[in-house]
LUMLO-296670 format. One record per residue (C-alpha): x, y, z; chain; residue number from 0. Coordinates in pm, 1 decimal. Layout:
BEGIN
{{X, Y, Z}, 'A', NUM}
...
//
This chain:
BEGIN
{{512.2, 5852.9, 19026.2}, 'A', 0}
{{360.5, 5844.6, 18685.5}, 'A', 1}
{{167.7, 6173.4, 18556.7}, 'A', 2}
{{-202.2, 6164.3, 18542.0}, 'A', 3}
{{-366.5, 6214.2, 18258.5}, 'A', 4}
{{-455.1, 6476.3, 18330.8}, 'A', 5}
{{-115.8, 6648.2, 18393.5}, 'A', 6}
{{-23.2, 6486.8, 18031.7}, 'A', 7}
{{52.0, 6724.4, 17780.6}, 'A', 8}
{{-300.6, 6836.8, 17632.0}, 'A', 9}
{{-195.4, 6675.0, 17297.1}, 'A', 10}
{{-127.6, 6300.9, 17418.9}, 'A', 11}
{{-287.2, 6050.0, 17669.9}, 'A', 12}
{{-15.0, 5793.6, 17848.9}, 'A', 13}
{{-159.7, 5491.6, 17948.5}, 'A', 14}
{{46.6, 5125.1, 17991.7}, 'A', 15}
{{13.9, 4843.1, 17803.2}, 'A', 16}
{{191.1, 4515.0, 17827.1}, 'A', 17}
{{396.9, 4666.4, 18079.0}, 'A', 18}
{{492.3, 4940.0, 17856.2}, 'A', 19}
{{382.7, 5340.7, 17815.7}, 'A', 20}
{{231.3, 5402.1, 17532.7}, 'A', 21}
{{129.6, 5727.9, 17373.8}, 'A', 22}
{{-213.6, 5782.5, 17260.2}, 'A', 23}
{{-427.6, 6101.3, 17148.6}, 'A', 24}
{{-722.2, 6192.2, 17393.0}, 'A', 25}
{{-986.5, 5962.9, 17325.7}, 'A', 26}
{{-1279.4, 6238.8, 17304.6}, 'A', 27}
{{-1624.5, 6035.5, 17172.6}, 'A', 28}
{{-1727.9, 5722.7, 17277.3}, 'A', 29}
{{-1363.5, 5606.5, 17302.4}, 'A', 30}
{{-1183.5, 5719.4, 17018.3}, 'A', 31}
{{-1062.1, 6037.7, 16911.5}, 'A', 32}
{{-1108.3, 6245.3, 16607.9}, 'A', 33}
{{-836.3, 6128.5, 16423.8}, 'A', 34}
{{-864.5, 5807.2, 16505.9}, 'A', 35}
{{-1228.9, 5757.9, 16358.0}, 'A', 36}
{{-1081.2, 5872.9, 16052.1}, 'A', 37}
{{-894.0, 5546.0, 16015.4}, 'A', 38}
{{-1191.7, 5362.9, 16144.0}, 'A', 39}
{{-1383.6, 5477.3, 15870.9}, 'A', 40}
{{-1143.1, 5409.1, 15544.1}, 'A', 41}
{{-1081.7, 5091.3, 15732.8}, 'A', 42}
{{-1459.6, 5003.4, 15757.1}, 'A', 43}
{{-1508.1, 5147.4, 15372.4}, 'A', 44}
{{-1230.1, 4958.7, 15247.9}, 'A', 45}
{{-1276.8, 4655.8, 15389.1}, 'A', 46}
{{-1675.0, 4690.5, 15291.1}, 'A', 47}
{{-1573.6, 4746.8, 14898.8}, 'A', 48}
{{-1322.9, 4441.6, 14910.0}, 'A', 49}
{{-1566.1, 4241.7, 15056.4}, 'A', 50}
{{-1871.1, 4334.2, 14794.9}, 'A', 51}
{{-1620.6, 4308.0, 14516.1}, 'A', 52}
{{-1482.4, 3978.7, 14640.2}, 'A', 53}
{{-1842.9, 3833.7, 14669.2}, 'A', 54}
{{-1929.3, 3923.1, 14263.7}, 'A', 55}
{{-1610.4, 3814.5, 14181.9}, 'A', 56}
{{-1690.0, 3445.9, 14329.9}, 'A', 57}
{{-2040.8, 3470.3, 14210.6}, 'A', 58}
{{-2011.1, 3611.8, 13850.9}, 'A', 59}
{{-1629.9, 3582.8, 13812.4}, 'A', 60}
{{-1654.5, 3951.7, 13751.9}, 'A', 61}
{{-1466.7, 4231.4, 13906.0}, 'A', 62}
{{-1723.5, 4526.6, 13970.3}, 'A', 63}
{{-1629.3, 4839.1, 14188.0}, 'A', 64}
{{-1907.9, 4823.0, 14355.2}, 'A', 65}
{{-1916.0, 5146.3, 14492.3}, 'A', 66}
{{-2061.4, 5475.7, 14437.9}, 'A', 67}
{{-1759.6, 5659.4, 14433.8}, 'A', 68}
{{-1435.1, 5581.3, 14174.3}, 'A', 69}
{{-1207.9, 5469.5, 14428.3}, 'A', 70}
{{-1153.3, 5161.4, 14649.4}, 'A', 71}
{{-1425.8, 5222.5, 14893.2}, 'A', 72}
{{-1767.1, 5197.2, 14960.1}, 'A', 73}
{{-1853.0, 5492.3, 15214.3}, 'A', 74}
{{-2208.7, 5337.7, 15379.2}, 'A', 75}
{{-1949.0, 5071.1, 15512.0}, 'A', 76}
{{-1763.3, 5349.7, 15647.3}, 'A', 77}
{{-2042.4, 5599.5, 15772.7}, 'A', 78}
{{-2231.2, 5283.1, 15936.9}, 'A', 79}
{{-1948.6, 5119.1, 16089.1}, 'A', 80}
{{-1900.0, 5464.1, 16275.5}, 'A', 81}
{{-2288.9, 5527.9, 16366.2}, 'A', 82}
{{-2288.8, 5139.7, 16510.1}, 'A', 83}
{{-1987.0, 5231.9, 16710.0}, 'A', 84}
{{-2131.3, 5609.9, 16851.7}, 'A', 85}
{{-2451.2, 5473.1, 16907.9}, 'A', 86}
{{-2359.4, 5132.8, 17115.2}, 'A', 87}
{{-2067.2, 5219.3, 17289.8}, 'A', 88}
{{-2269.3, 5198.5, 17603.4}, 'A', 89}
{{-2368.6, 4845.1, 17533.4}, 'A', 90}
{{-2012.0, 4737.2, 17419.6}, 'A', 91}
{{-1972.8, 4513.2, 17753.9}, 'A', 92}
{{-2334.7, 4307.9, 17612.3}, 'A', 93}
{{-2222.2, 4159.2, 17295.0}, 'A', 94}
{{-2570.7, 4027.8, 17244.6}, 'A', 95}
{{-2673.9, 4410.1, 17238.8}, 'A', 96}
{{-2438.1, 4497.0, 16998.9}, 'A', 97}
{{-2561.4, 4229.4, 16782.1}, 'A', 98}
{{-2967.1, 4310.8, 16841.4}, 'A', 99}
{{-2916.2, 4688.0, 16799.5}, 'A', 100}
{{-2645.9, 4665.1, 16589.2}, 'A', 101}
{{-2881.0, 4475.8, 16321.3}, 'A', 102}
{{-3120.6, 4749.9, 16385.2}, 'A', 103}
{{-2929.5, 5043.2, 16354.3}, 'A', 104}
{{-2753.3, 4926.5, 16017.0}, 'A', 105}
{{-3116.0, 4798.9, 15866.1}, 'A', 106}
{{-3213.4, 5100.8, 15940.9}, 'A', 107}
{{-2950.0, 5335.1, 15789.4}, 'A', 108}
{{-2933.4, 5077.3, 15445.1}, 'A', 109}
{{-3302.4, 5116.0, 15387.9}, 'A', 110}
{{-3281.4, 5556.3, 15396.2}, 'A', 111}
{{-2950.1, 5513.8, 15235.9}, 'A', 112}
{{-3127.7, 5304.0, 14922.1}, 'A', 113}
{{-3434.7, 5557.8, 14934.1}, 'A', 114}
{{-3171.5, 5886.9, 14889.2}, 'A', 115}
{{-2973.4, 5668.2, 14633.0}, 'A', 116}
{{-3260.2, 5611.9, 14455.7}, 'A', 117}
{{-3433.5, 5929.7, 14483.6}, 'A', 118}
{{-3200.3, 6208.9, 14508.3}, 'A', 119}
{{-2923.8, 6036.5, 14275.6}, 'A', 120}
{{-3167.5, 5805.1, 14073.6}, 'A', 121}
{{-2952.8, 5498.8, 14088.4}, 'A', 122}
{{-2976.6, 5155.4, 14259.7}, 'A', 123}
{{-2681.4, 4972.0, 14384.0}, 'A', 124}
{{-2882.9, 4718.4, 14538.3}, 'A', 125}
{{-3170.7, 4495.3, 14498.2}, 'A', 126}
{{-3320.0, 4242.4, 14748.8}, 'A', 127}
{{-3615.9, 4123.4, 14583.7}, 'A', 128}
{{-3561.8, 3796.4, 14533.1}, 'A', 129}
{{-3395.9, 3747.9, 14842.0}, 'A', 130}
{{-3624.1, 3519.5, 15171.8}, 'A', 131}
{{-3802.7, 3828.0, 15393.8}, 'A', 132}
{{-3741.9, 4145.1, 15197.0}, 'A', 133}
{{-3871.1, 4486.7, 15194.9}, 'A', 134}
{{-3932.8, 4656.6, 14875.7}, 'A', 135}
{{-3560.8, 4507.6, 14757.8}, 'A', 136}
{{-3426.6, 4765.9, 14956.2}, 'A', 137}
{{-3347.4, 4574.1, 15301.5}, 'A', 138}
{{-3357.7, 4187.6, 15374.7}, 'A', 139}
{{-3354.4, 3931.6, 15641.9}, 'A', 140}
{{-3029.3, 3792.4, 15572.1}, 'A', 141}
{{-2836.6, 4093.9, 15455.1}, 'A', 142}
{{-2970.8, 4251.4, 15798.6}, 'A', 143}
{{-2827.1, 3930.9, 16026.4}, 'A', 144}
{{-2487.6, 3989.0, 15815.4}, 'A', 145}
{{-2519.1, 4375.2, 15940.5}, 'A', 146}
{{-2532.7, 4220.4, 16301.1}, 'A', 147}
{{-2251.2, 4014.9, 16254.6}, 'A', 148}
{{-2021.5, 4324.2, 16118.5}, 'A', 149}
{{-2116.5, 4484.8, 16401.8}, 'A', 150}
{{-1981.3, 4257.3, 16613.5}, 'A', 151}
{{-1685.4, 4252.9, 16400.9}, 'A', 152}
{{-1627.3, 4585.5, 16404.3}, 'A', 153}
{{-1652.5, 4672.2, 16707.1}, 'A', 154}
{{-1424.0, 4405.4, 16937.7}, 'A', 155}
{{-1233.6, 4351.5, 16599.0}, 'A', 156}
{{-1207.5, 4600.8, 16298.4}, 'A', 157}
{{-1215.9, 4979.0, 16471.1}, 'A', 158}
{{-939.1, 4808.1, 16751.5}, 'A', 159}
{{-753.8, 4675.7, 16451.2}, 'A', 160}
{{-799.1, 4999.9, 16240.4}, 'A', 161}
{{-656.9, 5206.1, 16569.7}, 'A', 162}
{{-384.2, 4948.6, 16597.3}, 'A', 163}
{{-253.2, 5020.5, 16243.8}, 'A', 164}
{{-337.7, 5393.2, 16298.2}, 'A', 165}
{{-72.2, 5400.5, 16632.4}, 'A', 166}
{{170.7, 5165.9, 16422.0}, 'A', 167}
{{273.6, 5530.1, 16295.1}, 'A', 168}
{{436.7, 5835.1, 16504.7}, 'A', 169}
{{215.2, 6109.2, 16549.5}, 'A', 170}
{{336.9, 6317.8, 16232.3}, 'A', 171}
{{331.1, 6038.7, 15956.2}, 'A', 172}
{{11.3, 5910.7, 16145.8}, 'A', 173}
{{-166.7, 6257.3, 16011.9}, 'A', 174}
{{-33.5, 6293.4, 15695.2}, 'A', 175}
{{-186.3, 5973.7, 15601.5}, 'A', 176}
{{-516.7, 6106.2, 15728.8}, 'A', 177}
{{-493.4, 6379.4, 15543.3}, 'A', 178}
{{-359.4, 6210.6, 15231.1}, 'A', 179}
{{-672.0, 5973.9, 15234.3}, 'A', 180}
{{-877.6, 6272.0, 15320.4}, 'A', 181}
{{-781.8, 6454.5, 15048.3}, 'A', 182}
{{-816.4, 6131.8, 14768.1}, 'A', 183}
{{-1176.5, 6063.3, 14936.8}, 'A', 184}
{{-1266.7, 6455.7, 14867.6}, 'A', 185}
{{-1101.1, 6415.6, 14472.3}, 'A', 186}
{{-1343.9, 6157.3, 14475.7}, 'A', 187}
{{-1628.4, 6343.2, 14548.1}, 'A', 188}
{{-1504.0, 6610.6, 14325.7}, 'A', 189}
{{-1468.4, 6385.8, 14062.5}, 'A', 190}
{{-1895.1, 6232.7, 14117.4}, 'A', 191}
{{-1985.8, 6591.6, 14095.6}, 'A', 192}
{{-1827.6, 6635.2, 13752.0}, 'A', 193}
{{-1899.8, 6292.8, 13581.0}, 'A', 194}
{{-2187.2, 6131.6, 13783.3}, 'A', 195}
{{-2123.4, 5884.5, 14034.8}, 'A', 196}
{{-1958.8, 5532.6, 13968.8}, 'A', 197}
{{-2224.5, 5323.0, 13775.1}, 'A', 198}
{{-2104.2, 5006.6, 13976.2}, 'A', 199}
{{-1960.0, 4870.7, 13596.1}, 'A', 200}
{{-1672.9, 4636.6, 13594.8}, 'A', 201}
{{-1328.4, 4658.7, 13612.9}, 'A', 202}
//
């Protein structure tokens, strides 16, 4: 007979997939374990700055890191991708929630993200003015209906996907390379505190 999970060592979680056992650390929080959210959020930051920097690049035929920080990621990606996932993993069975609240949520979070950026750093990264339904620049209707569509995306697609690659590894390698990106993410920040954040300039 197989072992429960909860006569598993403390460390792992066995469950079977495709006919197979596979390993997995204790999902903890709304499905997903510490480490595990770690990947979801470079993946979700990542992803966030390609997809900012692709748009520019079709639009002005510029390459801009548009981020705050120096490296390849833009973090509210990574911090709201995580918040849409803690706060409607209850209504993950209800895409239609997910969409509704998820829109929401991330309007919500962009507009007080824009007012500290603005504010506390004195910079703006983003301006909606001209755009059909804005508020103050800081928040639109369309950017807001492409926040409910990421939601979707990321969470039946991109945090699955993000976990996949994650498990890809064996447990050792798997948190090294959280703790490699860890570490580059906080030489980031290290590096805003000493010469002011990224100014969004080109590449």
């Amino acid at each position: 007979m197989n072992p429960s999970v909860g006569e598993a060592n403390q460390s792992e979680v066995r469950t079977i997939e495709a006919g197979q056992e596979v390993i997995r650390e204790p999902r903890t929080v709304c499905g997903y374990s510490f480490l595990e959210y770690i990947y979801i959020f470079f993946f979700f930051a990542i992803a966030g700055w390609i997809w900012e920097c692709s748009l520019y690049l079709i639009r002005d035929h510029v390459l801009v890191n548009r981020g705050t920080k120096y490296g390849p990621w833009i973090p509210i990606y990574g911090y709201g991708g995580i918040l849409v996932i803690l706060l409607l993993y209850r209504f993950r069975h209800s895409k239609l929630r997910v969409f509704f609240y998820g829109i929401i949520i991330s309007t919500a979070f962009e507009y007080l993200t824009s007012v500290v950026l603005e504010y506390g750093l004195h910079v703006v990264y983003w301006d909606y003015s001209e755009d059909f339904l804005n508020f103050r620049g800081r928040i639109s209707l369309m950017t807001s209906l492409a926040f409910g569509g990421f939601s979707l995306l990321g969470t039946y697609l991109f945090a699955p996907a993000a976990v996949a690659i994650a498990h890809k590894l064996k447990p050792k390698p798997r948190r090294i390379v959280a703790i490699v990106l860890c570490s580059l993410y906080a030489l980031d920040i290290l590096a805003c505190a000493i010469f002011g954040f990224n100014p969004a300039s080109g590449l």
